[in-house]
DOMAR-514222 format. One record per residue (C-alpha): x, y, z negated. Coordinates in steps of 0.2 Angstrom, whole numbers. Each point is the difference from the previous one (the first is absolute). Example, Ala and Ser with C-alpha at 12.3 -4.5 7.8 and 13.67 -1.06 7.14 Angstrom:
+-------+-------+-------+
!     x !     y !     z !
+-------+-------+-------+
!    62 !   -22 !   -39 !
!     6 !    17 !     3 !
+-------+-------+-------+
//
This chain:
+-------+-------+-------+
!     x !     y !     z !
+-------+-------+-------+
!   576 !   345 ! -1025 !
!     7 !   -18 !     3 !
!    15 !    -5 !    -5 !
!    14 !    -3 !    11 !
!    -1 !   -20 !     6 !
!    13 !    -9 !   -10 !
!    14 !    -4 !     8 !
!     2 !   -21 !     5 !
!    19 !    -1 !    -2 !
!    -3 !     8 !   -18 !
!   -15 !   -14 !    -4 !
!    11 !   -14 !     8 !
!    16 !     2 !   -10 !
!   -13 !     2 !   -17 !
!    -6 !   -16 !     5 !
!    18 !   -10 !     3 !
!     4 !     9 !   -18 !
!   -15 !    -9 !    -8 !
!     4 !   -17 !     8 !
!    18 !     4 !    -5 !
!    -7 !     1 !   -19 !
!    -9 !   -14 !     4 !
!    13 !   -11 !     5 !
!    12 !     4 !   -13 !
!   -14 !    -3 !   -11 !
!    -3 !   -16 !     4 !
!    19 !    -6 !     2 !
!     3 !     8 !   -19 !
!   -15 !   -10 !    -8 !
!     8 !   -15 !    10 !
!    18 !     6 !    -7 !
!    -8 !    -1 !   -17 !
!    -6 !   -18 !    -4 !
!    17 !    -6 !    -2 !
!     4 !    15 !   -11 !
!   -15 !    -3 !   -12 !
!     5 !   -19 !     0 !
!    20 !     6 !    -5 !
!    -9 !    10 !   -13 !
!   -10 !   -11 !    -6 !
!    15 !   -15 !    -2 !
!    10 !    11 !    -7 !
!   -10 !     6 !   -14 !
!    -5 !   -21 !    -3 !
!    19 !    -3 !    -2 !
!     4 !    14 !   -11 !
!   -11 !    16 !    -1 !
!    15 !    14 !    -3 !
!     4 !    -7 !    17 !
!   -18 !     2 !     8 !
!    -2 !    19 !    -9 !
!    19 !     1 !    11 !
!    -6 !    -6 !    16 !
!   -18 !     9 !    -4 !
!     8 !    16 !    -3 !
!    13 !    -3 !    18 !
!   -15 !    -4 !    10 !
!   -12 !    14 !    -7 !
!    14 !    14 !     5 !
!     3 !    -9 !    19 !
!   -18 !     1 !     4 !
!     0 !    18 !    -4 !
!     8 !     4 !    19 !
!   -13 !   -12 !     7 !
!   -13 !     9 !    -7 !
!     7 !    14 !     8 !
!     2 !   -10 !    16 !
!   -18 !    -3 !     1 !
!    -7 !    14 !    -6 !
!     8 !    13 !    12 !
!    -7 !    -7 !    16 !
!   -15 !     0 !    -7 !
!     0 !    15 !    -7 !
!     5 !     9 !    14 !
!   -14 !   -10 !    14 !
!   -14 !     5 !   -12 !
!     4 !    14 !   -12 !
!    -7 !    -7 !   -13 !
!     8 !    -4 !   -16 !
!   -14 !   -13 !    -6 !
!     2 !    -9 !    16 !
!    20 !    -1 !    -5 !
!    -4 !    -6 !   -17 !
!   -14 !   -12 !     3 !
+-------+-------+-------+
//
């Protein structure tokens, strides 16, 4: 037997969850060039100071990751599309 046609609103709202992921992808590598560069003149000044501002900014991108990762996730149900 066939299986059942898929259902369009299901298949539109996968694909606004990808462009979400998307979106928010591209705004957070933006969002990071000026966090690399705060890192990176930190570190020249004084490197205690870089590890600091290294270790800050490593732990606030956690719940970016996050943010781009669940609409992905959830649009493709794969978890090496999240990752990658």
């Amino acid at each position: 037997q066939d299986a059942p046609p898929a259902c369009p609103a299901v298949e539109n709202e996968e694909a606004e969850m990808l462009a979400s992921g998307i979106v928010t992808a591209v705004a957070i590598a933006i969002h990071n060039f000026p966090e690399g560069f705060v890192t990176f003149m930190a570190t020249y000044k004084d490197s205690r100071v870089g590890a600091s501002v290294a270790f800050a900014i490593a732990m606030h991108n956690i719940p970016e990751g996050v943010c781009v990762g669940a609409p992905v996730y959830y649009s493709t149900r794969s978890k090496l599309n999240t990752i990658a």
